[in-house]
C-alpha positions in Angstrom: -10.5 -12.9 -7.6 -7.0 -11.2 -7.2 -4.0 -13.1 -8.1 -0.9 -12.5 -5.5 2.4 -13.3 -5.0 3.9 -13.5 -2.0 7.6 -13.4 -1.3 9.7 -14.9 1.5 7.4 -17.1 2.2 8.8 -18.7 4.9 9.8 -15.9 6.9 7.8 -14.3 9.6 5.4 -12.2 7.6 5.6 -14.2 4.6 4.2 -17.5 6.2 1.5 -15.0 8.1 0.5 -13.2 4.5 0.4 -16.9 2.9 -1.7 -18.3 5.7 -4.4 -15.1 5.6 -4.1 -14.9 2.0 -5.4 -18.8 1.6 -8.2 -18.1 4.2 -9.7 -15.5 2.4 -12.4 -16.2 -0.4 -11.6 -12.9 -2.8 -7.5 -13.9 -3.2 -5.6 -16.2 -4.4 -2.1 -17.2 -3.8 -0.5 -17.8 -7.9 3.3 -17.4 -6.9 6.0 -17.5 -4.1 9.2 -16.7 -3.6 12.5 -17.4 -1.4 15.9 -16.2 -1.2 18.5 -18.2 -3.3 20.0 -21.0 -1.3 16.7 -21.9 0.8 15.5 -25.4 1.8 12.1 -24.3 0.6 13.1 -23.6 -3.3 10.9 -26.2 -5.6 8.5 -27.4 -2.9 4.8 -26.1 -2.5 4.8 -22.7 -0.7 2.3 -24.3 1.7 4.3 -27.3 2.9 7.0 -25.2 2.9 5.3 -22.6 5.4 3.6 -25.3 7.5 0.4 -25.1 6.2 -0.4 -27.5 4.2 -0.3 -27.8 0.1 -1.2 -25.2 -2.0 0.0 -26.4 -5.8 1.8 -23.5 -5.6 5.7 -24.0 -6.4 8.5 -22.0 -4.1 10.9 -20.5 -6.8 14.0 -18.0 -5.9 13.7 -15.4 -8.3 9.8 -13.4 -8.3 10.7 -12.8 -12.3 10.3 -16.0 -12.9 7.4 -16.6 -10.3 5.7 -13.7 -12.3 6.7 -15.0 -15.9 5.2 -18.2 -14.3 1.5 -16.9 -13.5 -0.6 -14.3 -14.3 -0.5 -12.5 -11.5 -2.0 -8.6 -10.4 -0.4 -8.0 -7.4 2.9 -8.8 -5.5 3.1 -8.6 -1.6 6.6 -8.0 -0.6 8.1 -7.4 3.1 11.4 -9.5 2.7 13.8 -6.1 3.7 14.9 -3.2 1.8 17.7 -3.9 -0.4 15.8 -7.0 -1.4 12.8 -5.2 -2.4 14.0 -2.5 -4.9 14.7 -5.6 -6.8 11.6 -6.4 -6.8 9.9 -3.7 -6.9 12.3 -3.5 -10.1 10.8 -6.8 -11.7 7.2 -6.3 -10.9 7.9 -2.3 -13.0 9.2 -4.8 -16.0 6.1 -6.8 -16.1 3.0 -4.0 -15.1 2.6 -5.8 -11.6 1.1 -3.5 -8.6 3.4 -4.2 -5.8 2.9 -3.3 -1.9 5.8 -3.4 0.2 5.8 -3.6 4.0 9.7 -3.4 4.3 11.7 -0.7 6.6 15.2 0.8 6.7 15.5 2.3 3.3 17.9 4.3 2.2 17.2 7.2 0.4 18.7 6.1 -2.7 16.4 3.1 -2.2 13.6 5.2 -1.8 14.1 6.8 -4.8 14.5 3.5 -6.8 10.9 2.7 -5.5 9.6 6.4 -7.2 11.2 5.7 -10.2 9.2 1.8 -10.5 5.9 4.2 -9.6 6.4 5.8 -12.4 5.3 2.3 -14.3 3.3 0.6 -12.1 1.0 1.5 -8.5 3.1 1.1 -5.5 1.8 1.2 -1.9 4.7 1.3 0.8 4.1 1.8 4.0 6.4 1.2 6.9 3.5 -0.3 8.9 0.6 -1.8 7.6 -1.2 -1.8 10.9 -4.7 -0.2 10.5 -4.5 1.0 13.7 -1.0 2.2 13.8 -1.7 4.0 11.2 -5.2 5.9 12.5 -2.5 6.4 16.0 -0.3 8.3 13.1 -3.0 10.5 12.3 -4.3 11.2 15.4 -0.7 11.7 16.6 -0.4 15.1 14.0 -3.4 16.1 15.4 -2.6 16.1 18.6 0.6 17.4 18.0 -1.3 20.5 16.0 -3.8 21.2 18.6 -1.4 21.1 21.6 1.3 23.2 19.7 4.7 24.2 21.1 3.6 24.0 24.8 4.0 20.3 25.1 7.1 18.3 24.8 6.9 15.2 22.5 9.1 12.0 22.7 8.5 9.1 20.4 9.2 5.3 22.2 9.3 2.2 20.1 10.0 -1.8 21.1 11.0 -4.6 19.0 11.9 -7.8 19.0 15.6 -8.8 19.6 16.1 -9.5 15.7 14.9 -6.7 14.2 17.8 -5.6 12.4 17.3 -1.5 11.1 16.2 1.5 14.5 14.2 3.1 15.0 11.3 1.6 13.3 10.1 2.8 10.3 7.1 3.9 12.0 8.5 5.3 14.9 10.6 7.5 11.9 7.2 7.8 9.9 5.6 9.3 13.4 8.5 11.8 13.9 8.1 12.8 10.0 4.5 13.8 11.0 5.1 15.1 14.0 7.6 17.8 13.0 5.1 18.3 10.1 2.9 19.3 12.0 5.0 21.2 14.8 6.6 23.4 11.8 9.6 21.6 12.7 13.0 19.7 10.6 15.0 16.6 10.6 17.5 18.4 12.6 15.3 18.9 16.1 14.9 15.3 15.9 17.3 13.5 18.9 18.0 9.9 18.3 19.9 9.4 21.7 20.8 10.7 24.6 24.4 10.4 27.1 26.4 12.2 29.2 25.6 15.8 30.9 23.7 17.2 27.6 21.7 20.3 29.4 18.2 20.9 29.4 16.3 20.1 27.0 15.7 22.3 23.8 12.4 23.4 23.5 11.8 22.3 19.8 13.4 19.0 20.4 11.5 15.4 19.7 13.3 12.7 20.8 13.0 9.3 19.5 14.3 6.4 21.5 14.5 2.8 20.8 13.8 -0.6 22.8 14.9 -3.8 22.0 14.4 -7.5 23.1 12.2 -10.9 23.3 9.5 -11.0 20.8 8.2 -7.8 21.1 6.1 -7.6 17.7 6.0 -4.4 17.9 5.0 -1.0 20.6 4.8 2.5 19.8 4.4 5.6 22.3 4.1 9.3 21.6 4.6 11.2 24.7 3.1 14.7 24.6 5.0 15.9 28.1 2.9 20.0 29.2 3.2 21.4 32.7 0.7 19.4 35.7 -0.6 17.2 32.6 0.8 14.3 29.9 -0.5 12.5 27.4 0.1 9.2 26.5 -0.6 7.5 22.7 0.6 4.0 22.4 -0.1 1.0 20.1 1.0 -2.6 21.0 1.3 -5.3 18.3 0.3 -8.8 19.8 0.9 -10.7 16.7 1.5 -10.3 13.0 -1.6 -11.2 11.7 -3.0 -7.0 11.7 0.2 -6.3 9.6 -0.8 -9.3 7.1 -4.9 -8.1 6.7 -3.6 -4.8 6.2 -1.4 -5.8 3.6 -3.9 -7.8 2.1 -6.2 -4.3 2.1 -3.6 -2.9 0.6 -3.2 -5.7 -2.1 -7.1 -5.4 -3.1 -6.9 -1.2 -2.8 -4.1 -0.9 -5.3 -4.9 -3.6 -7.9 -6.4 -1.1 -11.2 -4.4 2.5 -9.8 -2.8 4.9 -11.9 1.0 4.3 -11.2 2.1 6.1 -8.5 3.6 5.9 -5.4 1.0 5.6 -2.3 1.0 5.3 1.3 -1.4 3.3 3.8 -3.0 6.8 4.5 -4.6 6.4 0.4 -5.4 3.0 1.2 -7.7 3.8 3.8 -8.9 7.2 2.8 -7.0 9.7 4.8 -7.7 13.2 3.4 -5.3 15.9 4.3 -2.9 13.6 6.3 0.3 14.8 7.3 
């Protein structure tokens, strides 16, 4: 049995990643959190995320939730700045911690190295199986078709998602100039006005938002009298949640470290 906590629990992934987490026989649910302020500080995480009681008690600070229970692992996707911290308290107390968030900075992201120097960390900015076997195949593609092909990287999101492009779109472009044996500066994040043709090591990435798009991804590999196409669509957050929850059970008993969702699932030689 692995122990979990579960921050923001009555936010979108939260409430999923408490309602698969209570559904599934090898986990259990031993602490939640919430920001400061919330309606849903001091009464059972379940009630408080619809689902019904869990005799687990909603607190505002995951220190406390983790000086509360004896817990192995901590599932966190409340948003970037908030998840240093607790990436921070889970490194105090020798807690794994897997963390779903985007839009890091990259004095954030080295925050998140230094707490993997204490304790295993899995961040991923998707925890999609599938987005992240479209990742892999994406650099191989890339590789294969070499410089002949133009590639452009299309992503959609819901109206409230607050950092663009996605973390995975940005995760697909970091592959894809991998493996092109290209940098951060042919990447194009927009595009106005009379701006010429178009440079032949560019990748453009381009962003979509609206509705309740969960979330769609589309690498564009553009040649002469041919194009392929390699998109993923989201339909609901449930695949993020079980991958999370893979995560959770992968990471519980690492070395510290800092790993991605291609360890989790096995990857060898990703880019």
């Amino acid at each position: 049995m692995i122990r979990i906590v579960i921050t923001g629990i009555t936010g979108r992934m939260g409430s999923t990643l408490l309602r698969l987490a209570r559904d599934t026989a090898d986990l259990r649910v031993v602490g939640a959190t919430e920001r400061p302020g919330s309606s849903a500080v001091g009464l059972d995480a379940g009630l408080a995320a619809r689902l019904g009681a869990l005799e687990v008690q909603v607190v505002d600070d995951l220190g406390r939730a983790l000086d509360a229970a004896k817990a192995d692992v901590v599932i966190d996707f409340t948003g970037a700045e908030v998840s240093v911290g607790h990436a921070k308290a889970c490194a105090a107390r020798g807690v794994a911690f897997v963390c779903g968030s985007t839009g890091f900075s990259p004095e954030g992201l080295a925050e998140l190295a230094v707490c993997a120097k204490t304790v295993p960390i899995v961040a991923a900015p998707n925890m999609s199986v599938g987005v992240n076997l479209v990742i892999r195949v994406a650099a191989e593609l890339a590789r294969v078709l070499g410089p002949g092909f133009d590639v452009e990287v299309l992503e959609a999101h819901h109206r409230m998602k607050k950092d663009a492009p996605s973390g995975t779109a940005l995760r697909l472009a970091e592959v894809l100039t991998a493996s092109l044996g290209r940098t951060q500066e042919d990447l194009t994040f927009s595009r106005h006005g009379q701006i010429g043709a178009r440079p032949a090591q560019e990748i453009g990435v381009q962003t979509l938002r609206g509705g309740d798009v969960v979330g769609e991804h589309t690498v564009y590999f553009f040649g002469e009298g041919e194009r392929i196409e390699l998109t993923h669509r989201a339909t609901s957050r449930d695949q993020f949640g079980l991958g999370a929850l893979r995560a959770a059970r992968w990471v519980v008993g690492r070395p510290p470290g800092l790993y991605d969702m291609a360890d989790v699932l096995g990857f060898q030689g990703n880019s």
